[in-house]
C-alpha positions in Angstrom: -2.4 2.4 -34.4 -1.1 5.7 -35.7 2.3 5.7 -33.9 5.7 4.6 -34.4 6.6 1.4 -31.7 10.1 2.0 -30.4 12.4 -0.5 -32.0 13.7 -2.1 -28.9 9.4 -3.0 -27.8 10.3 -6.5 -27.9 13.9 -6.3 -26.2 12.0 -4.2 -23.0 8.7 -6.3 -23.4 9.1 -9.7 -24.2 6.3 -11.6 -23.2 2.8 -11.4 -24.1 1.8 -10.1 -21.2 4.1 -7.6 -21.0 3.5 -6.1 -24.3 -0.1 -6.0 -24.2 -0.1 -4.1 -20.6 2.5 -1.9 -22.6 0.3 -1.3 -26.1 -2.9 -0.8 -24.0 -1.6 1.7 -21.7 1.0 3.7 -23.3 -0.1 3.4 -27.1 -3.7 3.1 -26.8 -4.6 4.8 -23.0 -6.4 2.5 -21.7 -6.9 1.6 -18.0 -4.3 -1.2 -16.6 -5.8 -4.5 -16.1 -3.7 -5.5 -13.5 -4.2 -2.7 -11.6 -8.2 -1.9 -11.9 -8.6 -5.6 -10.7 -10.2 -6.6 -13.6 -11.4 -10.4 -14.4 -9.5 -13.0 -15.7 -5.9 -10.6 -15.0 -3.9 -12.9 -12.7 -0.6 -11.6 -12.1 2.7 -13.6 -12.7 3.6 -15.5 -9.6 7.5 -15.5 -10.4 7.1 -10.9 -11.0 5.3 -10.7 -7.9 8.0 -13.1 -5.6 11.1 -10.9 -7.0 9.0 -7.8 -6.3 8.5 -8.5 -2.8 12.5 -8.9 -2.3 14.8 -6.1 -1.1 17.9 -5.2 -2.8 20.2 -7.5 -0.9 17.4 -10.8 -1.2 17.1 -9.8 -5.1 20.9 -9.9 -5.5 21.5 -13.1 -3.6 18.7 -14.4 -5.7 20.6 -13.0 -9.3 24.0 -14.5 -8.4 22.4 -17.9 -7.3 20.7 -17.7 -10.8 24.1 -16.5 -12.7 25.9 -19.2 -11.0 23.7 -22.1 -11.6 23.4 -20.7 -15.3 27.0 -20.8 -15.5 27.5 -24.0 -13.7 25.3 -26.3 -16.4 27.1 -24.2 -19.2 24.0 -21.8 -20.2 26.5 -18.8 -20.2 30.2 -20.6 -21.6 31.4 -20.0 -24.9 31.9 -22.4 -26.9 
C-alpha cells in the first residue's frame, strides 16, 4: 500500500468490518460504503442500537454488561 499501518490498527479496529471501512477510507481514499448506501453494506445491528443511546442509556447499558461479565467470572482473577 505504500504506507506504514499504525501498530495498534488491530487494537482500534478489530473486526473485519471495521478494518476494511478503516483501510479503504483512510489508507486507500475511497468513498465509505456505509455511508454512500452502497449494495450488499448492511450495518451492524448491535453499532447502530448503542449509537442511538444517550450518555446516561449507554452507561446503564456498560455497567449491566460489566456486572454480568463479572458475575459469571469473565473479569476475576484467577
Amino acid at each position: 500500500m505504500g504506507r506504514t499501518l499504525p501498530a495498534t490498527l488491530l487494537f482500534k479496529h478489530p473486526t473485519v468490518d471495521t478494518l476494511t471501512t478503516y483501510l479503504a477510507t483512510e489508507v486507500l481514499g475511497l468513498a465509505n460504503p456505509a455511508e454512500t448506501g452502497a449494495p450488499g453494506v448492511v450495518p451492524d445491528a448491535d453499532v447502530v442500537e448503542v449509537q442511538e443511546l444517550d450518555d446516561e442509556e449507554a452507561e446503564a447499558d456498560a455497567r449491566l454488561e460489566l456486572a454480568t461479565l463479572t458475575a459469571e467470572g469473565w473479569l476475576n482473577e484467577k
